[in-house]
N, C-alpha and C positions, 0 to 999 in steps of 0.2 A: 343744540338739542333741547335746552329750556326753552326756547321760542317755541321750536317746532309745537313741544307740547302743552304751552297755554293755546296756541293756536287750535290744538287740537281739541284741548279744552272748549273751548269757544263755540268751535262746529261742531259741539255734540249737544248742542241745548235743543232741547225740543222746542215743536212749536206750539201754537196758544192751546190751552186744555180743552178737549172736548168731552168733559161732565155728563155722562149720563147718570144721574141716580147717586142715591146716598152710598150704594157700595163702591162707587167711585171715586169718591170724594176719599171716603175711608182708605180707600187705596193708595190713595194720592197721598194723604196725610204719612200712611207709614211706609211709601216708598220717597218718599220726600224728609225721612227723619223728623217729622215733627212741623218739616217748612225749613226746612236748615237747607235744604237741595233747592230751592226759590233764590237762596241770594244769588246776585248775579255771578261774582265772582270767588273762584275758590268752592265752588261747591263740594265736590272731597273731598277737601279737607274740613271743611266747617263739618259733613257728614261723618267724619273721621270722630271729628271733639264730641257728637256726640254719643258715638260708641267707647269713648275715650270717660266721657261723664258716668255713662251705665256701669261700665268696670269698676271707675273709681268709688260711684258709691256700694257698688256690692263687695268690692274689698273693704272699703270701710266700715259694713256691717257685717261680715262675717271674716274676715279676718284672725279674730280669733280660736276658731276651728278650720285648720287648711285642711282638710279632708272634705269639708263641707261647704268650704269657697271653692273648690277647684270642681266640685258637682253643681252648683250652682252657676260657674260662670260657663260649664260645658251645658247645662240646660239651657239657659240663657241664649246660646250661641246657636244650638238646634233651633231652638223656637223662633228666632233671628231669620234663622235661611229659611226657615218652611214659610213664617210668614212673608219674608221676602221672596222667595219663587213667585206666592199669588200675585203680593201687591207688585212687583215688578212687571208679571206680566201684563197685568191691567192699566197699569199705569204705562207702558211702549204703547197700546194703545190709546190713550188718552191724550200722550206728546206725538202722536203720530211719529216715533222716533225709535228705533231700537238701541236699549239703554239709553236713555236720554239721560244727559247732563244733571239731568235736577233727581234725578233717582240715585238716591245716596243711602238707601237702606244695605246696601251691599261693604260700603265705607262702615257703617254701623256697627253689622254685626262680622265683619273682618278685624276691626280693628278690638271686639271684646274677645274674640276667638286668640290675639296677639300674648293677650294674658293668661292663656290657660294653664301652660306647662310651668311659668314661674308660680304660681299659689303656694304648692308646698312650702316654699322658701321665704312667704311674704313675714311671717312671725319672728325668725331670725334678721330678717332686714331694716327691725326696728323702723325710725321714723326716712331711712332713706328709701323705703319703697314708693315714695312719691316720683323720685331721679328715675327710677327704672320703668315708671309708666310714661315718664317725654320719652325715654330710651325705645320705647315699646310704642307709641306714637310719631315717633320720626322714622322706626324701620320698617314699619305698617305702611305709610307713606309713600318710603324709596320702592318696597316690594310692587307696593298699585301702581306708582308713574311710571316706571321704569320696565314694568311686567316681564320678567324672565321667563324666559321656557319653565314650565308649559302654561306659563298663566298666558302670555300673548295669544295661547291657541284657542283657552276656555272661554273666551268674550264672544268667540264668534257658536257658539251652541245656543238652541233657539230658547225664546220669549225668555220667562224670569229665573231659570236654570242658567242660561248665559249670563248674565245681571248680576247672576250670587256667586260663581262657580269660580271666578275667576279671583276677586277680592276674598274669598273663603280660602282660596290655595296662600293669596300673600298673606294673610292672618297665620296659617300655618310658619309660612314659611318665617314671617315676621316671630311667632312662638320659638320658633327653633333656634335662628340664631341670638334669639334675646334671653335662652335660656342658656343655652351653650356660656353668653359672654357671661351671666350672671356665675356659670358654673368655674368659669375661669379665674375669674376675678377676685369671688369671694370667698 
């Protein structure tokens, strides 16, 4: 099953960019994460690390009001898809590719959406809340490779609504059971 899906990995790269114009370019840059969606290999998860970064530094700076980190990382998440809807759609066509490989703003803002329901909790977890964001980036992860019902369905809904919709359900889904385990545990 891991072959199948680097393979699959592989056959979802777009092909060469076709740039028209600076809002193009723009599109590219934030459905591309930055350029993190360019490396060749592992593009979702390099997409992952840097919705994995954005989380980490707005827990780190607000942290101290979990009322006010958990409204932050839920605006964060909105502004995440919206802008993602656009740039994804522009950029499917610029890879002449639907979701194409290198469009990772979906990785991005799924995997800050993973953090939302733990916030409350970040103030009491002292300095181990760093354990429960790999915890929260490895089950972010399983949710996107593995895509369970109903995410396997939402990739296929058209332009940058498919692109978000699907990776936004595993950010959920990744929230819930990483809040649950935190609930159990601690």
């Amino acid at each position: 099953m891991i072959k199948q899906k680097v393979e699959e990995s592989r056959s979802k790269r777009g092909g060469a960019m076709k740039i028209n114009g600076p809002v193009d370019l723009l599109a590219v840059f934030i459905a591309t994460g930055g350029g993190a969606g360019l490396i060749p290999f592992g593009p979702g998860t390099w997409g992952s690390l840097v919705g994995l970064l954005i989380a980490y530094g707005l827990i780190a700076t607000f942290s101290a009001n979990v009322v006010l980190l958990q409204n932050v990382l839920i605006a964060a998440s909105v502004i995440l898809a919206a802008v993602g809807i656009w740039a994804g759609t522009r950029a499917e066509t610029v890879f002449s590719r639907k979701d194409a490989g290198q469009i990772v703003i979906d990785e991005v803002c799924g995997q800050v959406i993973s953090f939302v329901f733990i916030a409350p909790y970040i103030a009491g977890l002292g300095g181990q809340w760093r354990w429960w964001m790999i915890l929260g980036f490895l089950l972010f992860r399983a949710f996107d490779i593995f895509k369970p019902y109903p995410i396997n369905k939402l990739q296929d809904l058209r332009g940058g609504f498919g692109v978000m919709m699907d990776d936004i359900v595993a950010g959920i889904y990744a929230a819930v059971l990483l809040s649950l385990t935190l609930l159990l545990t601690t």
